[in-house]
C-alpha positions in Angstrom: 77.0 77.2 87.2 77.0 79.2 84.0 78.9 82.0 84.4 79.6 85.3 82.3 83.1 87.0 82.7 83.3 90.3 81.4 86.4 92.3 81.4 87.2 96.3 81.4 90.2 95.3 78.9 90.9 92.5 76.8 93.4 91.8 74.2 94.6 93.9 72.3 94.6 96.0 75.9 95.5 92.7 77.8 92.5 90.7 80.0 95.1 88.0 81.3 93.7 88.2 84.5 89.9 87.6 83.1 91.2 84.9 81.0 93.1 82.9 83.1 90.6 82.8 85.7 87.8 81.8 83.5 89.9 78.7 82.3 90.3 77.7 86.1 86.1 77.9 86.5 86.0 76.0 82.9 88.4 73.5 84.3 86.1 73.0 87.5 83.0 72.0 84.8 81.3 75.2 85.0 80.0 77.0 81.8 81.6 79.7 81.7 82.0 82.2 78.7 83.4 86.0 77.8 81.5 89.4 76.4 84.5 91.4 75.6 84.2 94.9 74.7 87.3 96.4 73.3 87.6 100.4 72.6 89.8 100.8 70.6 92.1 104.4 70.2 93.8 105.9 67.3 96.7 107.2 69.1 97.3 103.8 71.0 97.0 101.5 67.6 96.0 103.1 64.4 97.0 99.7 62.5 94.4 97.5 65.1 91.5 100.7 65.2 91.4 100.4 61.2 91.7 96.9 60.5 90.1 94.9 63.9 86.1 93.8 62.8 83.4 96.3 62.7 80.8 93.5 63.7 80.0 91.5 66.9 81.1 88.0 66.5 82.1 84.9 68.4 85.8 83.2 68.5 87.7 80.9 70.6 90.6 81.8 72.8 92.6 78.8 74.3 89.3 76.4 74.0 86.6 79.4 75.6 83.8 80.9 73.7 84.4 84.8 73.5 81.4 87.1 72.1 83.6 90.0 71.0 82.9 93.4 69.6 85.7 96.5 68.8 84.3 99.8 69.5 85.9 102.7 67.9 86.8 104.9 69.9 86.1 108.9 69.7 89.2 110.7 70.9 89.2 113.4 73.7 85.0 112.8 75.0 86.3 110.6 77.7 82.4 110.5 79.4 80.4 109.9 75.6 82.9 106.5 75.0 82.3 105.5 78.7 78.4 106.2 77.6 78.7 104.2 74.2 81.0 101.6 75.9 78.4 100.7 79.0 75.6 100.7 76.1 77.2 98.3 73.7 77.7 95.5 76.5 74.4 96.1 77.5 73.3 95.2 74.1 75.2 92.2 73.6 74.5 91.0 76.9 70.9 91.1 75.4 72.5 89.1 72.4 74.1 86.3 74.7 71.1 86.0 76.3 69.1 85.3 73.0 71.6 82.6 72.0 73.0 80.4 75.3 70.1 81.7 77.9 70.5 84.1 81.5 74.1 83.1 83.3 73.6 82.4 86.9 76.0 84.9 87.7 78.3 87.8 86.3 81.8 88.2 86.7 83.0 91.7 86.1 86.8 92.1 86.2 87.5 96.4 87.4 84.6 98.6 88.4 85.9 100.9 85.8 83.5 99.6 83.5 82.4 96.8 83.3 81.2 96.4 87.3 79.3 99.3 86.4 78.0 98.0 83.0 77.5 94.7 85.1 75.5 96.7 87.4 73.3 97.9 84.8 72.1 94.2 83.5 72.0 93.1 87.2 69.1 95.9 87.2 67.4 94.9 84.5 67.7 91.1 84.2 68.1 90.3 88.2 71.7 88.6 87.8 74.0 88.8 90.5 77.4 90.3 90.1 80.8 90.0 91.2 83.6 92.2 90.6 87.4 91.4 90.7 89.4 94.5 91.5 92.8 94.8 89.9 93.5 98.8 89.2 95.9 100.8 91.8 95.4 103.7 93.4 98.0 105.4 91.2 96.7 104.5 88.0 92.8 106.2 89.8 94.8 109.3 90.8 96.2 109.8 87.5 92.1 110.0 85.4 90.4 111.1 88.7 92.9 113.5 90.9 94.5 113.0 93.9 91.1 112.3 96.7 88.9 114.6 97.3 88.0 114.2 94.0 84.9 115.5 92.0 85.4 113.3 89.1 82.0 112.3 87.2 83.3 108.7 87.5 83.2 108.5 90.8 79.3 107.9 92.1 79.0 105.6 89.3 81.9 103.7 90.2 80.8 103.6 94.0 77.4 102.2 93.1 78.3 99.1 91.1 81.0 98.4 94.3 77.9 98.6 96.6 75.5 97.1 94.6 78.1 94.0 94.0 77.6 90.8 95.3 81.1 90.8 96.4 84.1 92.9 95.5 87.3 90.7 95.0 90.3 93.0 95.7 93.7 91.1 94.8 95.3 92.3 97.3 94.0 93.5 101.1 95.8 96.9 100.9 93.6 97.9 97.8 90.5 98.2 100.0 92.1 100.9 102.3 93.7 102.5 99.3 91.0 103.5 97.2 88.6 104.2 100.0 89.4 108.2 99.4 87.4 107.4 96.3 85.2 104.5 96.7 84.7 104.4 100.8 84.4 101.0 102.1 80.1 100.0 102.2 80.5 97.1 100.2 81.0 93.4 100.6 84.5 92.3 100.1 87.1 89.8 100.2 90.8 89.3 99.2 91.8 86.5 96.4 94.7 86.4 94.4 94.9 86.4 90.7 95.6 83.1 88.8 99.5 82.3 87.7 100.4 79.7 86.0 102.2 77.7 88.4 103.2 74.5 86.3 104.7 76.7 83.5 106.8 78.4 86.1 107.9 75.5 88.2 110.6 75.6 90.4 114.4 74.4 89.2 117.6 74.0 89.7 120.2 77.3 89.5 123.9 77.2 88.0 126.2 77.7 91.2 127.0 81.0 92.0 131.0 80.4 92.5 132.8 82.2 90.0 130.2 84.4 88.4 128.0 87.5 89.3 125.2 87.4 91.4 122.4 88.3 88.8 119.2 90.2 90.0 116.6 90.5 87.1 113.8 92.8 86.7 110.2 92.6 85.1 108.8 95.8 84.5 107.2 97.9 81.5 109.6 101.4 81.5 107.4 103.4 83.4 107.7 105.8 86.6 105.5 103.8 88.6 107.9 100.7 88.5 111.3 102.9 90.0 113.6 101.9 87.4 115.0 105.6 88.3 115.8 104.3 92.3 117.0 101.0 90.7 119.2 102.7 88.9 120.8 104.5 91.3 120.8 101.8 93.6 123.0 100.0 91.4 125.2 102.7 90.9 126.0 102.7 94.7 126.4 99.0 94.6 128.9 99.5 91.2 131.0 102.0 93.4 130.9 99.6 95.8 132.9 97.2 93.4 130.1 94.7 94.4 130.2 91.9 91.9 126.6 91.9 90.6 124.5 92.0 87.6 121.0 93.5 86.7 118.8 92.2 83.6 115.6 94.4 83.0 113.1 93.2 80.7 109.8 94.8 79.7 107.9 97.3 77.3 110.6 100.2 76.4 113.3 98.8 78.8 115.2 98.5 75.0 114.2 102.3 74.2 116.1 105.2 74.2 115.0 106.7 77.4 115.8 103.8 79.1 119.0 103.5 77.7 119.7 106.9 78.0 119.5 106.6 81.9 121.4 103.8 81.9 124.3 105.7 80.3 123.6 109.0 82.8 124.4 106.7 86.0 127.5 105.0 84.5 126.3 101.3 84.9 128.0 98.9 83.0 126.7 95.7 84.9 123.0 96.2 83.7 121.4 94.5 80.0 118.3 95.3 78.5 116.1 92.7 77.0 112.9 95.0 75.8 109.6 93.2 76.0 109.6 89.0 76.3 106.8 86.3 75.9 106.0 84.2 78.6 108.7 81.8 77.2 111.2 84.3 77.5 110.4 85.7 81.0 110.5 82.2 82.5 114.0 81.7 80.7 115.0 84.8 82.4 113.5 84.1 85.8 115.4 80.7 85.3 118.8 82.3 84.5 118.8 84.6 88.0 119.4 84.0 90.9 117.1 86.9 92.6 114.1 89.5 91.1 113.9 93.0 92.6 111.5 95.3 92.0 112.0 99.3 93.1 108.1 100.1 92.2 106.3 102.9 93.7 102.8 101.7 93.6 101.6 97.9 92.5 98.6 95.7 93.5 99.3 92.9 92.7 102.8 92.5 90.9 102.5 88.7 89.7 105.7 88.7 88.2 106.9 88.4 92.1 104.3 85.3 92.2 106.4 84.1 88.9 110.0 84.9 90.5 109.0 82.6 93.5 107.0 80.0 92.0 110.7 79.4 89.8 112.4 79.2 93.4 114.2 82.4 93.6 114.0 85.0 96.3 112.5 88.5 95.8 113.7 92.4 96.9 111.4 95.0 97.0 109.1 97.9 98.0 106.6 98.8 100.5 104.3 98.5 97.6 104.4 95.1 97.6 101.1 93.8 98.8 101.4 91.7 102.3 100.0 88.4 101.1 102.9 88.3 98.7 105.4 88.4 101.3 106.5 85.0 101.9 108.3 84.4 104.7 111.9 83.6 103.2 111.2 85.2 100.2 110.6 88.6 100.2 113.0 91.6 101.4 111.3 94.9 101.9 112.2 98.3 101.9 110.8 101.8 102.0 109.7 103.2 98.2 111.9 105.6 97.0 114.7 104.7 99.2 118.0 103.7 97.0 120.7 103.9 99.4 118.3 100.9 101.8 117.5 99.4 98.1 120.9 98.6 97.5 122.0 97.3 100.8 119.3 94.6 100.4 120.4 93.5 97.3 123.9 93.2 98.4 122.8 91.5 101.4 121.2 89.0 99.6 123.6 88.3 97.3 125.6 87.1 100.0 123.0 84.6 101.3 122.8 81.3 101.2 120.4 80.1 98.2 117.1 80.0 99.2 115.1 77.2 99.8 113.2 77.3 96.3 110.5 74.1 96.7 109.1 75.7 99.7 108.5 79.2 97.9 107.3 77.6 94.7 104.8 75.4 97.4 103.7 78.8 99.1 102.9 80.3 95.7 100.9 77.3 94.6 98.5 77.2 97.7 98.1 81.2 96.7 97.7 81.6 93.2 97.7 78.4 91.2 94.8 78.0 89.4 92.8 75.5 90.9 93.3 77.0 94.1 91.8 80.4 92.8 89.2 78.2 90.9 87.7 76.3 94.3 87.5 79.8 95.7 85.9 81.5 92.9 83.4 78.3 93.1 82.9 78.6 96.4 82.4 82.3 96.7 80.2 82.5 93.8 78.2 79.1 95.4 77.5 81.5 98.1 76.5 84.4 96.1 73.6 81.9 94.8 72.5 80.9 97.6 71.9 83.7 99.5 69.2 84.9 97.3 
């Protein structure tokens, strides 16, 4: 098949999730290539907005062809740069076309935009489309309003979900979740996003005799991760003279606010280490003995997928979609809930260790990327042949 990924966001915005999954359809033979179109903001990155390349051009990321354009964008006209955005894929769809012929099929990663812009050429070039799903309901309530909502956005958004092929949600729960927005008349199934489950293979722990039991957390500093109930969870468990430790790592976890809350609950047991590579997060995976996560809203939290696939145990949320609760290796409790946060953690702490092959196994017949590869194949196979 030759098939066309384009992503909503790509680097310097992120577009993991596109990326990784196009080397798993690469891997299966398939040609598969990216049109990335990046808009850039002033307040996010003056230093990349000024300097990035004006022009469309072509450049390899870890051995795929990505046709890649930065669009400047105009701050505060949210609906023109959604206009200019949808336009400028269009045109270097036409571009693509010109150079390595039609794809078979299109590969949209979020709705929000490039299902829609995806819907668009599907219009006007008959190509199928498919559209992974990865934003929360949290991060739609915060541009669109809590549902009812009359957001502009909206209608467009709906019709690239029902014109789709299919609608790849990773994670069940994000079907029911955004259907105050979206409703539900449109093809859909669930499939997880791709982790690399080699790089984070499962090993060996130091004892736990004669140290603390140390929890980690992998999470940017944001309100939507919980660091406030973790926080206070650990400050019950610190009265509680319980002999455990907590290392957060993750954008501003090393900044002042976060430091600054640290200091306001009295912990002394917890250590920052501000944002890490992939390197660095395996390392600190590999140096715990458990992950928790306190977050209010997620859809697919793959650092969880990461935590297990290393052999360690997880603790967290509601929010926590059900497919990633592996039986043996997840404990759940109620967002928001500190005092029933803290009892888990110190309940596990006191478990025996946990049987770490069979998680990493689970996670590898879930998420490892020939696994999400075959289905993409075989989902996008069927796509074909239904027309």
């Amino acid at each position: 098949m030759h098939i066309l990924e384009i992503p909503s966001f790509f680097t310097p915005y992120g577009g993991e999730f596109c990326l990784d999954q196009a080397k798993a359809l690469k891997a299966l033979g398939h040609e598969v290539r990216i049109l990335s179109n990046v808009q850039l903001g002033m307040t996010i990155g003056m230093k990349d907005y000024l300097r990035l390349p004006y022009r469309c051009f072509e450049h390899e990321v870890d051995g795929l062809t990505v046709v890649q354009y930065y669009q400047r964008g105009i701050p505060k006209v949210v609906r023109l740069n959604v206009r200019r955005w949808v336009a400028m894929v269009e045109a270097m769809f036409h571009l693509y076309m010109a150079q390595y012929g039609k794809p078979d099929i299109i590969h949209a990663h979020c709705a929000k935009w490039a299902g829609y812009a995806a819907l668009r050429i599907s219009q006007a070039h008959d190509v199928p489309y498919v559209i992974t799903e990865h934003l929360s309901l949290m991060s739609l309530e915060n541009e669109f309003g809590k549902a009812p909502s009359k957001a502009w956005q909206i209608p467009y958004l709906k019709q690239a979900y029902e014109q789709a092929a299919m609608v790849l949600t990773v994670s069940e729960e994000l079907v029911h979740d955004t259907a105050c927005y979206y409703g539900t008349d449109y093809r859909w199934q669930y499939l997880s996003n791709v982790i690399d489950t080699q790089f984070f293979h499962v090993t060996q722990r130091k004892p736990r005799e004669g140290r603390p039991f140390r929890f980690c957390c992998v999470a940017d500093y944001f309100y939507r991760k919980g660091y406030d109930v973790l926080f206070e969870a650990c400050r019950m468990l610190q009265t509680e003279e319980c002999d455990i430790d907590l290392h957060i790592a993750g954008r501003m976890t090393d900044g002042k606010d976060c430091q600054t809350a640290i200091a306001r609950h009295g912990l002394t047991h917890v250590f920052t280490h501000g944002l890490l590579d992939q390197e660095g997060v395996r390392s600190l995976l590999y140096e715990s003995d458990a992950l928790v996560l306190a977050s209010r809203s997620e859809v697919q939290p793959l650092v969880v997928l990461e935590a297990m696939s290393t052999g360690i145990p997880v603790v967290g949320t509601t929010s926590i979609p059900r497919c990633l609760r592996i039986k043996g290796g997840c404990r759940i409790v109620a967002v928001d809930d500190a005092a029933a946060l803290a009892e888990a953690m110190q309940a596990l702490s006191k478990e025996p260790v946990a049987d770490g092959e069979y998680l990493s196994e689970q996670v590898r017949a879930m998420a490892s990327p020939a696994v999400v590869g075959q289905r993409l194949q075989t989902i996008f196979g069927e796509v074909l042949a239904s027309r």
